[in-house]
PQR file of N, CA, C, O and H, with PARSE charges and radii, in Angstrom:
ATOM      1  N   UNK A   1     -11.755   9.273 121.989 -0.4000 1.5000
ATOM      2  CA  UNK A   1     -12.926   8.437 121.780 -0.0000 2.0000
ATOM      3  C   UNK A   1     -12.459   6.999 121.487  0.5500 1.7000
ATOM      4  O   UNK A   1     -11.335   7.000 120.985 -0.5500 1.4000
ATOM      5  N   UNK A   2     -13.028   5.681 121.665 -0.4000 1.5000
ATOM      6  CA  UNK A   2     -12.348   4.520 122.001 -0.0000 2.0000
ATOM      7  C   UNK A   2     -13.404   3.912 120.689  0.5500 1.7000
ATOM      8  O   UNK A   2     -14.576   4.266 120.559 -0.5500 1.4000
ATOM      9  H   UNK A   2     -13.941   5.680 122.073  0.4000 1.0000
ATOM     10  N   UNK A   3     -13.026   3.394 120.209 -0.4000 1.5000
ATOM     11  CA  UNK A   3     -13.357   2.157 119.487 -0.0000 2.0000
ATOM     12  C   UNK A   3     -14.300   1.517 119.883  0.5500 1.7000
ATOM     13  O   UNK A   3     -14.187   1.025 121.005 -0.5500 1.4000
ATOM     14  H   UNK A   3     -12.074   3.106 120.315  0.4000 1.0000
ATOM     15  N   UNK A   4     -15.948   1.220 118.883 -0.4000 1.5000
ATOM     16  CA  UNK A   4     -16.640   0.164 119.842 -0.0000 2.0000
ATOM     17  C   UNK A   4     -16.210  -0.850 119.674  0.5500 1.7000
ATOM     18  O   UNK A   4     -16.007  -1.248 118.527 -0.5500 1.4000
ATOM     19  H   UNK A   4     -16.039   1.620 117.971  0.4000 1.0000
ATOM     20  N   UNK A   5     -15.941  -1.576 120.721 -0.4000 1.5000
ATOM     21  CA  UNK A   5     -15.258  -2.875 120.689 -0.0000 2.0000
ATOM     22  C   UNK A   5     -16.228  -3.795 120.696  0.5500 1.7000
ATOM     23  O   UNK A   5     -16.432  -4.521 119.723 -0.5500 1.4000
ATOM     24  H   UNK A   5     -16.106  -1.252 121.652  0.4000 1.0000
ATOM     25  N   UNK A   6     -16.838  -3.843 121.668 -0.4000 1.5000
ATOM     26  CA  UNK A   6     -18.505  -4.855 121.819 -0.0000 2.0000
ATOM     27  C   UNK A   6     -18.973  -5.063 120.186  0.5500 1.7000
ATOM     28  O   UNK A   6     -19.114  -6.143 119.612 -0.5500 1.4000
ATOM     29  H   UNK A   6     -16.673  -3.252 122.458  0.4000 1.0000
ATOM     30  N   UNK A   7     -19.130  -3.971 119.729 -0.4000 1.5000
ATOM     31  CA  UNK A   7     -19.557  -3.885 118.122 -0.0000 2.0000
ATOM     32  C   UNK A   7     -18.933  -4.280 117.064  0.5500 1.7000
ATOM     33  O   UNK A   7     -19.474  -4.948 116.183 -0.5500 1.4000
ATOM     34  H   UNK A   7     -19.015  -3.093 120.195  0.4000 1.0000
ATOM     35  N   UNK A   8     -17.491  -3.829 117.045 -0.4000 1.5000
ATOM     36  CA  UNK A   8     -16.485  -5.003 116.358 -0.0000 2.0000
ATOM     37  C   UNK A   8     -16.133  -6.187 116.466  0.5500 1.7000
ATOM     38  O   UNK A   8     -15.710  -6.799 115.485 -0.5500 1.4000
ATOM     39  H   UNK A   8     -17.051  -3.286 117.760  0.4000 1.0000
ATOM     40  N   UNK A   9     -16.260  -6.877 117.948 -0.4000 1.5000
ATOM     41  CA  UNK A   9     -16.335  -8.071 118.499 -0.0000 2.0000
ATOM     42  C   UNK A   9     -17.458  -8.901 117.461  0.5500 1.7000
ATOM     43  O   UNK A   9     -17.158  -9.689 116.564 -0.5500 1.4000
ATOM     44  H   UNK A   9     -16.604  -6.380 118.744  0.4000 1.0000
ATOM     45  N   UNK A  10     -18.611  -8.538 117.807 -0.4000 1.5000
ATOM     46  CA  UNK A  10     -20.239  -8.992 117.356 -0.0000 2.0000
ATOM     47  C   UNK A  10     -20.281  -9.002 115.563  0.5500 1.7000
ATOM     48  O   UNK A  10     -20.877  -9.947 115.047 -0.5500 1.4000
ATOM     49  H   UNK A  10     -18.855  -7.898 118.535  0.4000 1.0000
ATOM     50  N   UNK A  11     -19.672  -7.993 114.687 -0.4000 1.5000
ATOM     51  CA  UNK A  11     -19.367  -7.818 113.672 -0.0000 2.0000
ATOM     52  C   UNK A  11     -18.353  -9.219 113.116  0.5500 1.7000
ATOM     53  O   UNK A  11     -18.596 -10.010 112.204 -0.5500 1.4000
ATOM     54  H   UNK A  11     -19.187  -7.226 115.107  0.4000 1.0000
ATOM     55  N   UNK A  12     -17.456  -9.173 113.818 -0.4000 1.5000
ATOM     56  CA  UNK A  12     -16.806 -10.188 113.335 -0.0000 2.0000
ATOM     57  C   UNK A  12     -16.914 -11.484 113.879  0.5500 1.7000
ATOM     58  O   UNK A  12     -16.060 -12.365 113.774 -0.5500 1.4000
ATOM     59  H   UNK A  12     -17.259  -8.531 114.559  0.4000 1.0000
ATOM     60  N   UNK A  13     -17.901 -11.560 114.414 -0.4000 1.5000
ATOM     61  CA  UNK A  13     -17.965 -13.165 114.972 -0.0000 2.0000
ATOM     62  C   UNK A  13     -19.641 -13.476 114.551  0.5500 1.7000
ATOM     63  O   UNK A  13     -20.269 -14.457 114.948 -0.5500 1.4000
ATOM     64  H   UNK A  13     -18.594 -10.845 114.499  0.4000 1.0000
ATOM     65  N   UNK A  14     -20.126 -12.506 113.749 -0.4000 1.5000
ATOM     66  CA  UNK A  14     -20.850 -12.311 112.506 -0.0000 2.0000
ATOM     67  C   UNK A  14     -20.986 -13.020 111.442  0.5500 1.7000
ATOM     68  O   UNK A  14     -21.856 -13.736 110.946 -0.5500 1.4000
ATOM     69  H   UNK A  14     -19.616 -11.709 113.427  0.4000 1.0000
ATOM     70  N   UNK A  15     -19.289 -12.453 111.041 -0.4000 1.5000
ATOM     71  CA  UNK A  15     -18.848 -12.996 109.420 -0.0000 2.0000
ATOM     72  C   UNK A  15     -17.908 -14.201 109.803  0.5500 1.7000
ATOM     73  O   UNK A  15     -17.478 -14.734 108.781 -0.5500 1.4000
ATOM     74  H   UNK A  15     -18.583 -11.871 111.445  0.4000 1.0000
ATOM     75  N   UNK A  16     -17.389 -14.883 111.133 -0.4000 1.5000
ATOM     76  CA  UNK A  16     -17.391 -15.620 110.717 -0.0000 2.0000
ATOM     77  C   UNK A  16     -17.584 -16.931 110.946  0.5500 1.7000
ATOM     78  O   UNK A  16     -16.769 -17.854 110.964 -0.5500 1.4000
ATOM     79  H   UNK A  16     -17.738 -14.449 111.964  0.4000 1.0000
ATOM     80  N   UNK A  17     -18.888 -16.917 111.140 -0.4000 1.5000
ATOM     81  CA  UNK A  17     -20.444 -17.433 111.523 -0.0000 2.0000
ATOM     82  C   UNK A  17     -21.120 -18.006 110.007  0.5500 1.7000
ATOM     83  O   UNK A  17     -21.411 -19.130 109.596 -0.5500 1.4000
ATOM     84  H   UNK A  17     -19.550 -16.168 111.125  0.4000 1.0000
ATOM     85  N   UNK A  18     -21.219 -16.312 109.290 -0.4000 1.5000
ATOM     86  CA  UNK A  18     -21.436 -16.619 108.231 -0.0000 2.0000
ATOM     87  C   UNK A  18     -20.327 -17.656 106.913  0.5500 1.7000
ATOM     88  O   UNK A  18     -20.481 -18.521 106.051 -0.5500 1.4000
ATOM     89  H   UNK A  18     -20.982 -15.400 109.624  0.4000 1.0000
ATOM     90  N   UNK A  19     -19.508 -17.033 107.377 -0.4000 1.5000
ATOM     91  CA  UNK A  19     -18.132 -17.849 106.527 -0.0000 2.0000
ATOM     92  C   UNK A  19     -17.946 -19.324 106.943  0.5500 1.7000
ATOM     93  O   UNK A  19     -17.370 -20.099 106.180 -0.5500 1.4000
ATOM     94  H   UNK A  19     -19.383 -16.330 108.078  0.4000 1.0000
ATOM     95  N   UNK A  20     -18.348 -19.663 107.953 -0.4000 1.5000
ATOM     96  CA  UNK A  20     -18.408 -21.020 108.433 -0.0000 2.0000
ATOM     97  C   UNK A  20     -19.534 -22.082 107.903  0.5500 1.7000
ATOM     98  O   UNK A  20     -19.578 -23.312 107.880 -0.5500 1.4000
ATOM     99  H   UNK A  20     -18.815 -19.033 108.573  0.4000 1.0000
ATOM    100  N   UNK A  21     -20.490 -20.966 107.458 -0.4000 1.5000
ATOM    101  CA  UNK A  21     -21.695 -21.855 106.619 -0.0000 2.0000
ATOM    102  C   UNK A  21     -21.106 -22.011 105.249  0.5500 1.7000
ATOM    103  O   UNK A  21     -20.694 -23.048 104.729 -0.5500 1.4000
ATOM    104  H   UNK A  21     -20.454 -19.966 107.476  0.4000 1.0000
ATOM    105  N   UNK A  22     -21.138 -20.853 104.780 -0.4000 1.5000
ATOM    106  CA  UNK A  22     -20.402 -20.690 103.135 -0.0000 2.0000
ATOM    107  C   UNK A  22     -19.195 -21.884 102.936  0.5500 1.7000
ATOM    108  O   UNK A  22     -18.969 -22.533 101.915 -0.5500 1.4000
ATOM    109  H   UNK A  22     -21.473 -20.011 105.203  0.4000 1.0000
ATOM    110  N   UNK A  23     -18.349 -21.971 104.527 -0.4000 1.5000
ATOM    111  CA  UNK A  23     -17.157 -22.826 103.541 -0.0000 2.0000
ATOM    112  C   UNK A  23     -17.170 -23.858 103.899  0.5500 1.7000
ATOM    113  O   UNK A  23     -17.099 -24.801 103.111 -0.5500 1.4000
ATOM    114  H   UNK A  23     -18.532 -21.444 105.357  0.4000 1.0000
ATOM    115  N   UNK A  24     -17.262 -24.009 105.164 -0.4000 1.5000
ATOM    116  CA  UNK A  24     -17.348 -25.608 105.876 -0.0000 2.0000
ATOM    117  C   UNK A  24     -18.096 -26.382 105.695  0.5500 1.7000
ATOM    118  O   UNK A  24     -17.723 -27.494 105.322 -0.5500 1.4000
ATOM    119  H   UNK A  24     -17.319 -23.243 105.805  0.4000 1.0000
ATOM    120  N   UNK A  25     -19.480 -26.089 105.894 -0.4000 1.5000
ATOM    121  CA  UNK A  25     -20.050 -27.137 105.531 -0.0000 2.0000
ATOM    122  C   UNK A  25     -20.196 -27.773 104.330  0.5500 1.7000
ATOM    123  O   UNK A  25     -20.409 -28.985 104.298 -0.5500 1.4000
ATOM    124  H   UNK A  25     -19.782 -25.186 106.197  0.4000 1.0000
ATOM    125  N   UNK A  26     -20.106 -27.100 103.316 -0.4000 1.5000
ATOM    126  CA  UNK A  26     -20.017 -27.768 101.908 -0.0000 2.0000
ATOM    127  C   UNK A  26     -18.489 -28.328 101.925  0.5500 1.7000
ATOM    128  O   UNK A  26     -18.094 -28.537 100.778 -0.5500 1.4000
ATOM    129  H   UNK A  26     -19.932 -26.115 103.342  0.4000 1.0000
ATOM    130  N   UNK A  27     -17.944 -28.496 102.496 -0.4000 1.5000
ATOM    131  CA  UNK A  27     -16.783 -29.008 102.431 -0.0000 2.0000
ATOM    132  C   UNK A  27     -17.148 -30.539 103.329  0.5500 1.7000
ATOM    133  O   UNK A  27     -17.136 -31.649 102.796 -0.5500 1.4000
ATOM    134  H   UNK A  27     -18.264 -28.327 103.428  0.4000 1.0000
ATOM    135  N   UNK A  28     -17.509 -30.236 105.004 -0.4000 1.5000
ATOM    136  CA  UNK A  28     -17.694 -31.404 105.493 -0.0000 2.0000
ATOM    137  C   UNK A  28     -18.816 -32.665 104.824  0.5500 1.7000
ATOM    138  O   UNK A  28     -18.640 -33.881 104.900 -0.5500 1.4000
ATOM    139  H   UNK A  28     -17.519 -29.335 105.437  0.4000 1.0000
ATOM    140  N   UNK A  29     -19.718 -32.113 104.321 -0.4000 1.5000
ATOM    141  CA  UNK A  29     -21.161 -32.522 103.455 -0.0000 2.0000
ATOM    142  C   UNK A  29     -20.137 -33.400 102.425  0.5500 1.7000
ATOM    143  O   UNK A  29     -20.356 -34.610 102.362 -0.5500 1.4000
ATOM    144  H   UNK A  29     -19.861 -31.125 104.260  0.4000 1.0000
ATOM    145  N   UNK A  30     -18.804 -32.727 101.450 -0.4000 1.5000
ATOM    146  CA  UNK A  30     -18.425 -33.750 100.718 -0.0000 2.0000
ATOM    147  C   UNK A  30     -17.417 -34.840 101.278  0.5500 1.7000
ATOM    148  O   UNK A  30     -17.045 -35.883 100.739 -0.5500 1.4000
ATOM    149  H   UNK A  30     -18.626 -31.744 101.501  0.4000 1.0000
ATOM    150  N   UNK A  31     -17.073 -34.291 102.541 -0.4000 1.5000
ATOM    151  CA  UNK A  31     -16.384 -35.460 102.829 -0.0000 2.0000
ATOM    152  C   UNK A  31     -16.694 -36.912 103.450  0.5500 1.7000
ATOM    153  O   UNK A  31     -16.111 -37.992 103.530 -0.5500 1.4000
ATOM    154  H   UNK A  31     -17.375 -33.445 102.979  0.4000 1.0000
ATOM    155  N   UNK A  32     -18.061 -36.298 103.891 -0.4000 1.5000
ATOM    156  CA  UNK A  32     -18.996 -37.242 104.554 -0.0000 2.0000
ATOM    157  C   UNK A  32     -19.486 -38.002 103.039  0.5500 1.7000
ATOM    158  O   UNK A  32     -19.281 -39.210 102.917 -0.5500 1.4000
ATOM    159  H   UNK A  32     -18.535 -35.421 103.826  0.4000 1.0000
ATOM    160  N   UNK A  33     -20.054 -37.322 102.056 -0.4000 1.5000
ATOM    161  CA  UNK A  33     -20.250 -37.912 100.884 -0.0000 2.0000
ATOM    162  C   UNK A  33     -19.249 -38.630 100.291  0.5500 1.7000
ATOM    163  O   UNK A  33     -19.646 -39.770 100.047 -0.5500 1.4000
ATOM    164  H   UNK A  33     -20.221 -36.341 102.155  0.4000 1.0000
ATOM    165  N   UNK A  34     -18.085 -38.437  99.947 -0.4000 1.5000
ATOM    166  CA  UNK A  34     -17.196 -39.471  99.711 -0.0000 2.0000
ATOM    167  C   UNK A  34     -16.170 -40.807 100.743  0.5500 1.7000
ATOM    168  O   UNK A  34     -15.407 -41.710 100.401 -0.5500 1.4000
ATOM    169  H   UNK A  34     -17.762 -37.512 100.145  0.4000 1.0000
ATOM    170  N   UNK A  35     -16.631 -40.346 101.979 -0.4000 1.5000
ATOM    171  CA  UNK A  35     -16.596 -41.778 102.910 -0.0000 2.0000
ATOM    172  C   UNK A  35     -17.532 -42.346 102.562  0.5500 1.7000
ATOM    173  O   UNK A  35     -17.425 -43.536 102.857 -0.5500 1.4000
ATOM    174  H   UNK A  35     -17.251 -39.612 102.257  0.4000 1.0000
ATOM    175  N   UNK A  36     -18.796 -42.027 101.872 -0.4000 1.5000
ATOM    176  CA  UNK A  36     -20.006 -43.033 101.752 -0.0000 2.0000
ATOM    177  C   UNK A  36     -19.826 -43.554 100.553  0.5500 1.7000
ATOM    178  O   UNK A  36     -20.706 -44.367 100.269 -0.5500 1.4000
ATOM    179  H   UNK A  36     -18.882 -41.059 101.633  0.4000 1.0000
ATOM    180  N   UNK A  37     -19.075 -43.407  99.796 -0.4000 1.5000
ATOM    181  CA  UNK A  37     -18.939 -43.187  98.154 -0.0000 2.0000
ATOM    182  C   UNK A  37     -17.770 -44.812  98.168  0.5500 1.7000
ATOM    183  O   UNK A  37     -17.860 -45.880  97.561 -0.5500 1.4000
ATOM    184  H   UNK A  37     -18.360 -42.747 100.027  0.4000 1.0000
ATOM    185  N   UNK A  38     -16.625 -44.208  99.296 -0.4000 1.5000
ATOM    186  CA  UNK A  38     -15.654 -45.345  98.875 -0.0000 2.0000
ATOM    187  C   UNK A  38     -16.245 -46.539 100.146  0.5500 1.7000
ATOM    188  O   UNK A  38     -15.650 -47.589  99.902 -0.5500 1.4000
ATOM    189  H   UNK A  38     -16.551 -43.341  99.789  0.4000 1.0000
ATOM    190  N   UNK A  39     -17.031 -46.706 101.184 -0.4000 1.5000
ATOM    191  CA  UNK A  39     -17.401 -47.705 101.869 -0.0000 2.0000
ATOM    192  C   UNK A  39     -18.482 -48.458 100.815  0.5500 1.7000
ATOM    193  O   UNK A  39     -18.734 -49.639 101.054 -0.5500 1.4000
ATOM    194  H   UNK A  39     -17.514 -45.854 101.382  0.4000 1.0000
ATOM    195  N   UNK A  40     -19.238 -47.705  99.459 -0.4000 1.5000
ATOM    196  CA  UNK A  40     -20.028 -48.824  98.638 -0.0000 2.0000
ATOM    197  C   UNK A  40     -18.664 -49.379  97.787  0.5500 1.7000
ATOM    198  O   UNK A  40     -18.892 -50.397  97.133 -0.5500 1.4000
ATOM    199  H   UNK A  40     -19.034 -46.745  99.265  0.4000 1.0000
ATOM    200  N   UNK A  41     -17.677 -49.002  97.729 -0.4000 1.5000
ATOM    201  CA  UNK A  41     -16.820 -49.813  96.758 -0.0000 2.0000
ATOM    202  C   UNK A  41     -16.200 -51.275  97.205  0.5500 1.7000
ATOM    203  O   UNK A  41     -16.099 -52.259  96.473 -0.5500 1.4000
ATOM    204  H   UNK A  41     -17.492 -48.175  98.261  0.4000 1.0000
ATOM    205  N   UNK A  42     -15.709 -51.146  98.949 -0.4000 1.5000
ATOM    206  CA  UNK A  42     -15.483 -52.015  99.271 -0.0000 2.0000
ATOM    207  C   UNK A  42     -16.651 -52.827 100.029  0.5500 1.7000
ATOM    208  O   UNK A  42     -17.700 -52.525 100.599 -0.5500 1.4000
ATOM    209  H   UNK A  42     -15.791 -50.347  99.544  0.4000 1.0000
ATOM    210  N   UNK A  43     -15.769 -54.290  99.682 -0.4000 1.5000
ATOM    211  CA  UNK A  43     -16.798 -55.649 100.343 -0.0000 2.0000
ATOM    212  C   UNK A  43     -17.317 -55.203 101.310  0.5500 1.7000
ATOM    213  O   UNK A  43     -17.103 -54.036 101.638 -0.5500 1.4000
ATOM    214  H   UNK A  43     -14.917 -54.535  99.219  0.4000 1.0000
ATOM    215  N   UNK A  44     -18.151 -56.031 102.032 -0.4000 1.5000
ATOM    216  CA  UNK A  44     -18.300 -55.789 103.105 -0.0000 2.0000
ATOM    217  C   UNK A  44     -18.027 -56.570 104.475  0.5500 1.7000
ATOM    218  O   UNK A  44     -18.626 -57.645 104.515 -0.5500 1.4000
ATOM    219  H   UNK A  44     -18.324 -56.979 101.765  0.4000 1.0000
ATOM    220  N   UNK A  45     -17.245 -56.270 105.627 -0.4000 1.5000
ATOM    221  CA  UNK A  45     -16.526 -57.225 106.546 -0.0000 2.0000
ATOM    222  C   UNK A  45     -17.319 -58.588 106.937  0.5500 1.7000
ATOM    223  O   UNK A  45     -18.453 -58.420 107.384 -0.5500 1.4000
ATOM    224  H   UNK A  45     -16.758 -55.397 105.595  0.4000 1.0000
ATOM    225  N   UNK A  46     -17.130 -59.119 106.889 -0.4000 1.5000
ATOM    226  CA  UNK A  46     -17.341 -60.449 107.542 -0.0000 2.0000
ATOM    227  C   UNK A  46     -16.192 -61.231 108.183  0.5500 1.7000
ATOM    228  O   UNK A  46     -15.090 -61.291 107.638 -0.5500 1.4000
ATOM    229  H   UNK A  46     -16.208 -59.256 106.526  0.4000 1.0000
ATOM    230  N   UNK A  47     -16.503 -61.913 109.513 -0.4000 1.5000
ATOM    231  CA  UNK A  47     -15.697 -62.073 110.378 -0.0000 2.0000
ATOM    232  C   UNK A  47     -15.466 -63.844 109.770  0.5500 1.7000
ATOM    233  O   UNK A  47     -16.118 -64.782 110.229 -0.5500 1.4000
ATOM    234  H   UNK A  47     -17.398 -61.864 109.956  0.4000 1.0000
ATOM    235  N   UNK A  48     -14.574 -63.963 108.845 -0.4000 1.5000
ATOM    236  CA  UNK A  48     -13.948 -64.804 108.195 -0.0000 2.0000
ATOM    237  C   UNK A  48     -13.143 -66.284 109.379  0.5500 1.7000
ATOM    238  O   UNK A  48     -12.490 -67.195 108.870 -0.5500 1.4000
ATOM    239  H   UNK A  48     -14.044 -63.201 108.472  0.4000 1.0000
TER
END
């Protein structure tokens, strides 16, 4: 008897679907938040 594969395939591209919400985006969300964080610290360009 063979392994469902289709079903283990779908299972794990499932979790990590789900794991991609859970970790990444709260990760990209702060990095986007702290490029915004250090562009209010500095001046702002002017073509001098």
């Amino acid at each position: 008897m063979r392994p469902p594969y289709a079903m283990l395939h779908w299972i794990s591209l499932l979790l990590f679907r789900i794991g991609e919400y859970i970790l990444l985006e709260p990760i990209l969300r702060s990095i986007k938040r702290l490029k915004m964080w250090w562009n209010t610290l500095l001046p702002p360009r002017t073509k001098g």
